[in-house]
C-alpha positions in Angstrom: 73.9 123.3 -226.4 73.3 123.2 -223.0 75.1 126.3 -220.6 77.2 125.8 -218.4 81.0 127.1 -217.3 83.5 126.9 -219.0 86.1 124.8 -217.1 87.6 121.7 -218.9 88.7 118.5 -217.7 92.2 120.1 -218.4 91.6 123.6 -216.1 90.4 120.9 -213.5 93.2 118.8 -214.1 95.5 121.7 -213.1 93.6 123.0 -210.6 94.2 119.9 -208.8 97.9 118.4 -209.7 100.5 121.0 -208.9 102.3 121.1 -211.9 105.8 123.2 -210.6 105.7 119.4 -208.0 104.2 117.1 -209.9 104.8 117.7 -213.5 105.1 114.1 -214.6 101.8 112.8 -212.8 100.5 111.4 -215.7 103.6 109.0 -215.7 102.3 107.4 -212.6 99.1 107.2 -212.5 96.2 107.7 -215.0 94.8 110.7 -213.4 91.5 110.8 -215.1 90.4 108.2 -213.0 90.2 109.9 -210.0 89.2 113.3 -211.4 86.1 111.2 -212.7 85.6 109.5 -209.4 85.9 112.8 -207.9 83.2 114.2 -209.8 80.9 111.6 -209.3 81.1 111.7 -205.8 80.2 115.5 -205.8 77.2 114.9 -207.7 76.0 111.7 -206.1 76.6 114.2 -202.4 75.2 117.5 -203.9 72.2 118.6 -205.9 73.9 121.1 -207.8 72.4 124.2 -210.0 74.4 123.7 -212.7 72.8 120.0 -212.9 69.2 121.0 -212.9 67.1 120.5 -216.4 64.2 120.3 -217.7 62.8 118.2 -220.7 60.3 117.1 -222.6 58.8 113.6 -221.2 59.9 111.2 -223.2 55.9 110.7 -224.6 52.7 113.1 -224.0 51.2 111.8 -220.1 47.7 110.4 -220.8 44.3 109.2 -218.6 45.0 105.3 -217.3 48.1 105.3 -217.9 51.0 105.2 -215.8 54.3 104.3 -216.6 56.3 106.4 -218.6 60.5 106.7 -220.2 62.8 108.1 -217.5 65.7 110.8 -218.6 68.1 108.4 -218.7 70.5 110.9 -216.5 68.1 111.2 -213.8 69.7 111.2 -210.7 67.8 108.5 -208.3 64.8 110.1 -207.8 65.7 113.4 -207.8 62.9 115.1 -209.3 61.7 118.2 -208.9 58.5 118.9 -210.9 56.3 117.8 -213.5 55.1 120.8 -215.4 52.6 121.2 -218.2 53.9 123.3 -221.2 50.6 125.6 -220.5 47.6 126.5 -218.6 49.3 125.1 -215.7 46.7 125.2 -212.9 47.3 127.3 -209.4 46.4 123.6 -207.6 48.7 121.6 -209.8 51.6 120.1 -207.8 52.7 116.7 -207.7 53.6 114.7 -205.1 56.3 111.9 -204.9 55.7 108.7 -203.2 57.1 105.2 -203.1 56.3 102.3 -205.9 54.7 100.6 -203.1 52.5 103.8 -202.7 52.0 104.4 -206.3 51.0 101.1 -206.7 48.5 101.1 -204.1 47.0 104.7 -204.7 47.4 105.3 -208.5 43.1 104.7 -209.0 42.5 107.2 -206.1 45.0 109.9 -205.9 45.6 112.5 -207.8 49.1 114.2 -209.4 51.6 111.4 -207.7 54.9 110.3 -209.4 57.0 107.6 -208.5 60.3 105.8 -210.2 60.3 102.8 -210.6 63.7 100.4 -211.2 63.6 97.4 -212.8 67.2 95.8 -213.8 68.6 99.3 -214.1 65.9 100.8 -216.4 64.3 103.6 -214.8 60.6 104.4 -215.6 58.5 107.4 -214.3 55.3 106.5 -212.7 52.3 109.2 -212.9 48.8 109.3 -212.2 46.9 112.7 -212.7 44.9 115.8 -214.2 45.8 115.3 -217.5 44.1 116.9 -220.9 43.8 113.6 -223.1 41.2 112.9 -225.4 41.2 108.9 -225.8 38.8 106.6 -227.6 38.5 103.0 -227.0 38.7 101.0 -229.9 37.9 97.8 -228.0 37.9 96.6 -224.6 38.9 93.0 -225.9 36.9 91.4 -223.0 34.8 89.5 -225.4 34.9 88.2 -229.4 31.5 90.7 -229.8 33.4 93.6 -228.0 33.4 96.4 -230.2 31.0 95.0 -232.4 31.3 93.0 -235.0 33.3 89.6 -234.2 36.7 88.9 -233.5 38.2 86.2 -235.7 41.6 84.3 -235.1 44.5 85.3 -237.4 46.5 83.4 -239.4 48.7 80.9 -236.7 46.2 82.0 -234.0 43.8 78.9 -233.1 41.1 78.2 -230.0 40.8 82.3 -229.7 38.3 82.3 -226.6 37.5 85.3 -223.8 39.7 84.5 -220.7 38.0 86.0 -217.8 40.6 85.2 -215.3 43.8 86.4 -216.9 43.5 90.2 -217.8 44.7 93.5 -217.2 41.3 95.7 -217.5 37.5 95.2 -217.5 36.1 91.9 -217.7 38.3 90.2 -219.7 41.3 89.6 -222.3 41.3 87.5 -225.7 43.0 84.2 -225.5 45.0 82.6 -228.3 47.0 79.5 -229.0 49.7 78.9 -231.7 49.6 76.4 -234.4 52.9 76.8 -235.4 52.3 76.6 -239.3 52.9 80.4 -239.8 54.9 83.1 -239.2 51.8 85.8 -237.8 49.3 85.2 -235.4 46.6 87.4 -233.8 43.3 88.7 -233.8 41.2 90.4 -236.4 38.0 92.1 -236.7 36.4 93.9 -239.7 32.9 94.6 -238.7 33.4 96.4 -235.4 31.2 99.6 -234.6 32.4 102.3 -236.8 34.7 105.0 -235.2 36.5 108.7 -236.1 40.1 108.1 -235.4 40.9 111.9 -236.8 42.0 113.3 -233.5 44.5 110.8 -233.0 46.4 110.3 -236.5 48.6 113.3 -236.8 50.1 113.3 -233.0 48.4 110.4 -231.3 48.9 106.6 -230.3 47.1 103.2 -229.8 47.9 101.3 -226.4 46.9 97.9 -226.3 47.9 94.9 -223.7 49.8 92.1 -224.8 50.2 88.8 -222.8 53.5 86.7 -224.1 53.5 83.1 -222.7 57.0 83.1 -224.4 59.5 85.7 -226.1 61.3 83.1 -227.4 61.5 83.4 -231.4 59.4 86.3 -231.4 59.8 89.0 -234.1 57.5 92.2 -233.3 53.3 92.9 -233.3 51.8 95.1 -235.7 48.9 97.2 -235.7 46.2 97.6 -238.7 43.5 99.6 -238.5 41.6 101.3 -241.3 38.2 100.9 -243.7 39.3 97.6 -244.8 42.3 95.3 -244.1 43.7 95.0 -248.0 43.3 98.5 -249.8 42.9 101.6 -247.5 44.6 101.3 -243.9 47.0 102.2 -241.0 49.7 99.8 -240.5 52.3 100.3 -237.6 55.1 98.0 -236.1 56.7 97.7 -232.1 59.5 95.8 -231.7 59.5 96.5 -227.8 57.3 97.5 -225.0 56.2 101.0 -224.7 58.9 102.6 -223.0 61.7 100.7 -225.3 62.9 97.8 -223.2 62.3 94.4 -224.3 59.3 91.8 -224.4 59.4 90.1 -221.6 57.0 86.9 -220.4 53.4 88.4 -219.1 51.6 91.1 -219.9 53.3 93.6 -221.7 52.4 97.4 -222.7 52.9 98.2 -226.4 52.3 101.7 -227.8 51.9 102.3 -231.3 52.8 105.6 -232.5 50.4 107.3 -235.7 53.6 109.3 -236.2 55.6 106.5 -237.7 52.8 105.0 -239.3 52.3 103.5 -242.8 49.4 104.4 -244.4 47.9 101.8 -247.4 45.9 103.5 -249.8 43.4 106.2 -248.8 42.0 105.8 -245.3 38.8 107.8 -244.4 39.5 108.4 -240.8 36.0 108.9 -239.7 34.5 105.8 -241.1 37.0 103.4 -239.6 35.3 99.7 -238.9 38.7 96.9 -239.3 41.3 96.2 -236.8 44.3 93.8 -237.2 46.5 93.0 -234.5 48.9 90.0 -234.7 52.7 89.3 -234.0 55.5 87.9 -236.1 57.0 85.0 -235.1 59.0 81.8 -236.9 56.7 79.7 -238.3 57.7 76.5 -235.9 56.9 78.7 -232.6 53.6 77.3 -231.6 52.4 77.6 -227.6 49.3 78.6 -226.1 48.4 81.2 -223.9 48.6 85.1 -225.9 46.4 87.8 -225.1 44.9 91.4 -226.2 43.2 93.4 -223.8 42.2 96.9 -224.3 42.7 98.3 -227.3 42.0 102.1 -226.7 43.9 105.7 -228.7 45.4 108.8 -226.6 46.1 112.0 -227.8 47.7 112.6 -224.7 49.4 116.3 -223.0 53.1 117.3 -223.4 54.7 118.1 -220.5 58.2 118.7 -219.2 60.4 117.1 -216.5 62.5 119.1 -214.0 65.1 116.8 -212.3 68.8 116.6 -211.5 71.0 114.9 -213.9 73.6 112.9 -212.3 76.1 114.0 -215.4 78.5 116.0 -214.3 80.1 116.6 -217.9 79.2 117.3 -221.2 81.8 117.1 -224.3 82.2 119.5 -227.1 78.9 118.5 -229.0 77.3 119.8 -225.7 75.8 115.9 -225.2 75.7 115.2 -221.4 78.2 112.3 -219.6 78.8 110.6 -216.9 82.9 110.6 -217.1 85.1 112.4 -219.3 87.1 111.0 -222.0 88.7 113.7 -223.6 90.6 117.3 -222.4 88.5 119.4 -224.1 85.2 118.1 -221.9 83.4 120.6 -220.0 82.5 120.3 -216.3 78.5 121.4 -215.8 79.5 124.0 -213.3 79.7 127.2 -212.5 82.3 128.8 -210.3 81.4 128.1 -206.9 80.4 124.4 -207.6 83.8 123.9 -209.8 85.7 124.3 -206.2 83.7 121.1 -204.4 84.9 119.4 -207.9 89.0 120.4 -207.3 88.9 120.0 -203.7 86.9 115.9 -204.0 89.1 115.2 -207.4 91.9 115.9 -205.1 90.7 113.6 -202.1 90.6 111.0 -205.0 93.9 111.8 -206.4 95.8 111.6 -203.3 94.2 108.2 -202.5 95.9 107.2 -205.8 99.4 108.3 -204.5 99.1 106.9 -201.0 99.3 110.1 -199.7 96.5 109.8 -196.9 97.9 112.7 -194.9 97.0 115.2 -197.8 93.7 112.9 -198.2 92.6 114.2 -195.1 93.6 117.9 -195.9 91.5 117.6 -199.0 88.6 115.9 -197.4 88.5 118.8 -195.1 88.2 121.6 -197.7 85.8 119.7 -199.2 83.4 119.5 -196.5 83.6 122.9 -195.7 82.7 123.7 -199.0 79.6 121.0 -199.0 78.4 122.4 -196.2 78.5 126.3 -197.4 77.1 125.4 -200.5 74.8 123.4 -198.9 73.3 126.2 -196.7 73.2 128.7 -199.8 71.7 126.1 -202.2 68.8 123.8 -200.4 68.0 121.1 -202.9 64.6 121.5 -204.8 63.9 117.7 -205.0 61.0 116.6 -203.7 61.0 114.2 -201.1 59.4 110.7 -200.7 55.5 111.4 -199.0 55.0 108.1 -197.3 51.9 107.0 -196.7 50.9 104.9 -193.5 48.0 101.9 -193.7 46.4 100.4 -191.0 45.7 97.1 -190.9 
């Protein structure tokens, strides 16, 4: 359980509504309302202490790749580190820039973040030193890449290198869709033999997908093993990479060896067949899907140090936004639980019309922002911008 004080929503309640005058409060108005709105405001205003943590990334940070889950509580961008678990290096410090930025320097900088928003889901951009041991499967530029020879799948027809259309090296592998079955993708069973034993205990295959259409659209599955019908790794995504949906374009997928299902007795050093197809409903049939860069991370754990903009937590110790039940507990400690009474109390007497004791409020309020302010400098790091000349 996380630690915090130990004030409730109830203390809070009565440290703001004077009982002995207004003991029927709750009869008027629904105070938890403003008590929420109250809280909110003080954590949007303040980086607090209380509301600092630190977590594990959502997945281990690997070489070439850059987007990564968000904590879904972080507050804006209001991060304050990225720390390996160990052998963190004296020169190790990141630096936080815009998307633009990230964009734009991700291939030639070193130890930037960024978050990025995209319809309300947060990801965390990062490009840096990282300890990753990766082997590329394929590069999927070419039906020979990888050795062997890449064979349309099932529903998959006219499969073709597309040298225009593609995310890395010199090209993707285009598809159509027949529309006669329910899979469709690419196969290969004479490629270059690998040793995939670093990766299946704690590692995972990344591979670009391009979707001309999501629409009737199951999931893609990954096989990969000494043969395609005995002895071999089978795993399933049913979303991009960091859990939101397929979308039209190219989209990340991340297979995890953790979850996998393994057929039969796989030899991991001798591995030579790769299966990568979709399910789909058997009348779907467009044209236009593409692999590109198949390659396996093992990847580095670290940990993200941020301020949560959840200024609660209920009895289970799981983090909120609002409360919804008396027994919550506010995720402060003494000093910070005053800015809480003196803004729920600014919201309160909003409620009641009572604009005159607004304004007393609003003044103890800022006089506490302020103090706590000067005796607590937030330890975000803030936005480097970089300046291009054109």
């Amino acid at each position: 359980m996380f630690s915090v004080g130990s004030y409730s929503y109830s203390e809070l309640l009565n440290e703001v509504v004077d009982s002995a005058r207004r003991a029927n409060i709750t009869n008027v108005i629904t105070a938890r309302n403003p008590i929420n709105r109250g809280v909110r405001r003080v954590v949007r205003e303040v980086d607090l202490r209380s509301l600092k943590r630190k977590s594990v990334l959502g997945t281990n940070l690997f070489d070439d790749i850059y987007i990564y889950p968000s904590p879904s509580d972080l507050k804006g961008n209001a991060i304050i580190d990225i720390i390996p678990q160990i052998n963190r290096g004296t020169n190790f410090k990141v630096r936080l820039v815009t998307q633009h930025d990230f964009d734009i320097e991700k291939t030639t900088r070193n130890n930037i973040i960024a978050v990025a928003t995209d319809e309300l889901v947060k990801t965390v951009l990062y490009s840096g030193d990282v300890d990753d041991t990766k082997l590329v499967v394929s590069t999927l530029d070419a039906t020979d890449a990888g050795g062997g020879t890449w064979s349309a799948y099932n529903d998959a027809a006219n499969l073709a290198a597309d040298v225009d259309n593609k995310v890395k090296g010199a090209g993707s592998l285009k598809f159509d869709l027949t529309g006669e079955a329910t899979t469709a993708g690419i196969v290969n069973t004479t490629l270059t033999q690998i040793d995939i034993s670093d990766f299946t205990n704690n590692g995972v295959a990344y591979v670009w997908v391009y979707i001309n259409s999501t629409t009737n659209l199951t999931n893609f599955i990954l096989e990969i093993g000494n043969d395609l019908t005995t002895n071999y790794y089978q795993m399933t995504e049913t979303d991009r990479f960091d859990g939101t949906a397929f979308v039209n374009g190219w989209n990340l997928l991340k297979f995890n060896f953790s979850g996998a299902t393994e057929n039969g007795t796989v030899t991991d050093t001798e591995i030579d067949a790769v299966r990568l197809y979709m399910t789909k409903t058997s009348g779907k049939s467009d044209d236009g899907y593409r692999f590109d860069h198949l390659e396996l991370h093992k990847g580095e754990i670290h940990d993200i140090l941020y301020y949560s903009r959840y200024g609660w937590q209920n009895s289970s110790g799981t983090f909120l936004e609002d409360s919804t039940a008396d027994t919550d507990l506010v995720n402060a400690e003494t000093d910070e639980f005053d800015g809480f009474v003196f803004a729920a109390k600014m919201e309160l007497f909003r409620e009641l019309r009572r604009f005159d004791l607004v304004n007393d409020a609003k003044l103890e309020y800022l006089e506490w922002k302020r103090d706590y302010v000067f005796r607590n400098p937030s330890e975000r790091l803030e936005i480097a911008r970089s300046y291009y000349r054109i």
